[in-house]
C-alpha positions as CSV (number, residue, x, y, z in Angstrom):
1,X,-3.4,3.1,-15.5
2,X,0.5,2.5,-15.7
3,X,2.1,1.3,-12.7
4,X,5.9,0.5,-13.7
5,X,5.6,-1.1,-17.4
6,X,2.4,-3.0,-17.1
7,X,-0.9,-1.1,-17.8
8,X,-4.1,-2.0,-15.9
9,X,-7.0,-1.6,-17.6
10,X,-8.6,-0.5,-14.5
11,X,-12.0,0.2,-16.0
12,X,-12.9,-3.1,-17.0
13,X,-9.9,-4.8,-15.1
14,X,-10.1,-6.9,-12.0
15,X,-6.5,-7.5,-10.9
16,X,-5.5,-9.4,-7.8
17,X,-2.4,-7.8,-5.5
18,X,-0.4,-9.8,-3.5
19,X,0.8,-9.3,0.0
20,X,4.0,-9.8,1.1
21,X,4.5,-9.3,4.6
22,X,8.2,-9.1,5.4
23,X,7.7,-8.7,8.7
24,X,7.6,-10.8,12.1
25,X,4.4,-9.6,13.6
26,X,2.2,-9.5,10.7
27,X,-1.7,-10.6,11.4
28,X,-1.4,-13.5,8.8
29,X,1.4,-14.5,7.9
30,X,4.3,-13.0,10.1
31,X,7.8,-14.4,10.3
32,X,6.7,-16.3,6.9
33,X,8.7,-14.6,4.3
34,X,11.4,-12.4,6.3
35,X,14.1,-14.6,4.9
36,X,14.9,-13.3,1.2
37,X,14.8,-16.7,-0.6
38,X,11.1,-17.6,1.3
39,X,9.6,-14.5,0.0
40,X,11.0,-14.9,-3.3
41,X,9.3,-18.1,-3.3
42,X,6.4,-17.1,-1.8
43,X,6.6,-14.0,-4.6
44,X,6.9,-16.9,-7.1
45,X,4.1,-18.5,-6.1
46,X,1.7,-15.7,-6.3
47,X,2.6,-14.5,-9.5
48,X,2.4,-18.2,-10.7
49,X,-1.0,-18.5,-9.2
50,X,-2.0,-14.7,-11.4
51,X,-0.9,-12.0,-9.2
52,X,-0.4,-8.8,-11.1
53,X,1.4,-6.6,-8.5
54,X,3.1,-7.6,-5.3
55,X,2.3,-5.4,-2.6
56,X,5.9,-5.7,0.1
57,X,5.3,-4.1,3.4
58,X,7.9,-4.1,6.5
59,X,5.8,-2.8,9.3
60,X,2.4,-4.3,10.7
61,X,-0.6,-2.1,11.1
62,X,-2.8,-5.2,12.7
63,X,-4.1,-3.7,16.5
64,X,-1.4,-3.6,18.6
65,X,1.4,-4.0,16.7
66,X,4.6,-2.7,17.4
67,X,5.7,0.6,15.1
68,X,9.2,-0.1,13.9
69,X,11.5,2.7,12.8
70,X,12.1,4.1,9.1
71,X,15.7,2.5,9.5
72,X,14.3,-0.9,10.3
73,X,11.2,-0.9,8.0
74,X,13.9,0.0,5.1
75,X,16.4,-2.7,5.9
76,X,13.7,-5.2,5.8
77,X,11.4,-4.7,2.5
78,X,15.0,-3.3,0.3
79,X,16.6,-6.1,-0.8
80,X,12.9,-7.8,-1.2
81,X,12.1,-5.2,-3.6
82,X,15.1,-5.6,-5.3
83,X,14.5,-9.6,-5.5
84,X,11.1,-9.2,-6.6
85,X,11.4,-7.0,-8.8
86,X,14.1,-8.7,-10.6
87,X,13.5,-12.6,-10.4
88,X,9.1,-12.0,-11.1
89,X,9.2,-9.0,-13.5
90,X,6.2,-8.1,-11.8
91,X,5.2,-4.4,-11.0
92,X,6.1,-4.4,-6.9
93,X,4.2,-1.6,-4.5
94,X,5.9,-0.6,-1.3
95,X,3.5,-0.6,1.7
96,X,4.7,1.9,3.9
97,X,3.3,5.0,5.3
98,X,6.8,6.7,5.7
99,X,8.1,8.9,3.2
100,X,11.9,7.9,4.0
101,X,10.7,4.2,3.0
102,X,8.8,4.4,-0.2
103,X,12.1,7.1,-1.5
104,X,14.2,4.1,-1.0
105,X,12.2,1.3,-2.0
106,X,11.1,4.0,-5.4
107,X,14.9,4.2,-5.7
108,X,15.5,0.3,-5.5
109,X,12.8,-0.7,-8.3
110,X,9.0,-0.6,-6.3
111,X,6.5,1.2,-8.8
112,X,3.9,2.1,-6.7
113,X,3.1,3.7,-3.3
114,X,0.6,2.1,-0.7
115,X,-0.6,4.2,1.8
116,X,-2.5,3.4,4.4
117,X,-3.0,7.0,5.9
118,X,-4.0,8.4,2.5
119,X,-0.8,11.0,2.3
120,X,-2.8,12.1,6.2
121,X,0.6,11.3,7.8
122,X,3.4,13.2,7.3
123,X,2.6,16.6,6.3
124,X,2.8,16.7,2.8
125,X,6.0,14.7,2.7
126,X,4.9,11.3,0.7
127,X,2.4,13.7,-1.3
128,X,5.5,15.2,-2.5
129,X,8.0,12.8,-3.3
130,X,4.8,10.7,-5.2
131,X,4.4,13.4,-7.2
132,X,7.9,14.3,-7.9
133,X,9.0,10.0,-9.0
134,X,5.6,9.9,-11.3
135,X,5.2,6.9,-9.0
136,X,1.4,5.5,-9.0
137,X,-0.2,5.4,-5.3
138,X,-3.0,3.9,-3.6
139,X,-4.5,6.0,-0.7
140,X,-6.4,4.0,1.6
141,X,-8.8,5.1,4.0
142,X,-7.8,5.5,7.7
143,X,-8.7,5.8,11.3
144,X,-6.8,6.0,14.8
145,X,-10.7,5.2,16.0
146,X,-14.1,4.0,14.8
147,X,-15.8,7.5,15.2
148,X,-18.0,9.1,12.8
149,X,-21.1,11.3,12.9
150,X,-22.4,9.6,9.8
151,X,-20.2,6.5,8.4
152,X,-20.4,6.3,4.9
153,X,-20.6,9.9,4.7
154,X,-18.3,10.8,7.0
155,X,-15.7,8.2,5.7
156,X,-16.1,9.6,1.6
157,X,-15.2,12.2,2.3
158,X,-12.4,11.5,4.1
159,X,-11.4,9.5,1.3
160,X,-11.9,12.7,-0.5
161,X,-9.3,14.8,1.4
162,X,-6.4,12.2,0.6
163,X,-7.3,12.9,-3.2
164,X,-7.5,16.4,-2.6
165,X,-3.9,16.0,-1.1
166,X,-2.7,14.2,-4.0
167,X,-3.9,16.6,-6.7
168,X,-2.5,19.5,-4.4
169,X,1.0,17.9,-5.2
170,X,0.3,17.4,-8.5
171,X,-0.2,13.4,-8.5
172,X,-2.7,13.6,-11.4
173,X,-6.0,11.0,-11.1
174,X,-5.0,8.4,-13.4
175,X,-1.6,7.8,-10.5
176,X,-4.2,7.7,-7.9
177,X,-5.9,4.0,-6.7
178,X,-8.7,4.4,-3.8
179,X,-8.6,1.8,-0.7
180,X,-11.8,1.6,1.7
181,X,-10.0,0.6,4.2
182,X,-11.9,-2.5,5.2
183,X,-10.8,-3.9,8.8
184,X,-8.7,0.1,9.3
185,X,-10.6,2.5,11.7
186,X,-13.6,0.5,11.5
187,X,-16.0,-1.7,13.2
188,X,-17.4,-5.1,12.4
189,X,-20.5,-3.7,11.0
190,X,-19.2,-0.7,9.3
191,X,-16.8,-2.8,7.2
192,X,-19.8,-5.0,5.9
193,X,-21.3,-1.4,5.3
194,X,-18.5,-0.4,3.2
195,X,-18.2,-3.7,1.0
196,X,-22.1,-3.1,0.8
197,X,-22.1,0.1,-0.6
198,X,-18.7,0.6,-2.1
């Protein structure tokens, strides 16, 4: 798989991503790395420590976080990108959900999409503009609530309709990464069912 110059030899491959949250709310880390030269540090650091990708986002998904808008999510993870890109060499992802976001962030150097509605969101909009930039995407598996008739089932093929999506647009399988979801639309015990399983 290419994602921006680097191939991933995702067969036989096990690559670590790291997460840069650029926002003030995130989960783990939030207010860490909003300041450009702290996450090009931080950025520094993971790469140093064998990152292959650095995943940027601008918006938290923990429970209860606060939805920011495109404007905002943009004016946060830009110039990131841009640093990141430039100062690690590394192959950057945008972790963003909104169509208007990953265009820009696409546009400023980020070489993947991360998803994590799976192209559910926005009517066809990400779908679209993935498939028209040759970008690489990963499609992660989502819920607003832990409700299923049958779990693993149910949540497969799920993850099945956000590849359907993507090969409707013409993002062809070897663009396409597949997230779980694990701690998204899930309970305690059906996350330790997923990592079991999957």
């Amino acid at each position: 798989m290419l994602i921006g110059n680097r191939k991933f030899d995702t067969k036989n491959g096990v690559y670590v991503m790291g997460i840069l949250n650029v926002t003030p709310d995130s989960f783990s880390d939030g207010g860490l790395w909003t300041e450009r030269y702290a996450a090009l540090r931080q950025a520094g650091r993971m790469a140093e420590e064998g990152a292959a990708i650095i995943d940027i986002g601008g918006e938290s998904t923990r429970p209860g976080h606060t939805p920011v808008s495109a404007e905002d999510e943009a004016a946060r993870v830009l110039p990131i990108v841009e640093a990141v890109k430039r100062e690690t060499g590394l192959p950057v992802s945008i972790d963003t959900y909104k169509a208007e976001v990953a265009r820009a962030a696409l546009e400023a150097g980020a070489d993947m999409v991360n998803d994590i509605w799976g192209l559910r969101r926005d009517g066809g909009e990400m779908a679209a503009l993935i498939a028209g930039t040759g970008a690489a995407c990963c499609l992660m598996h989502n819920k607003e609530k832990a409700e299923y008739n049958n779990f693993l089932v149910d949540m497969l093929a799920e993850t099945q309709e956000c590849v359907n999506i993507a090969r409707r647009a013409g993002i062809s399988d070897e663009k396409i990464i597949l997230d779980p979801g694990i701690g998204f639309g899930k309970t305690y015990e059906m996350n330790l069912e997923a990592m079991n399983h999957l």
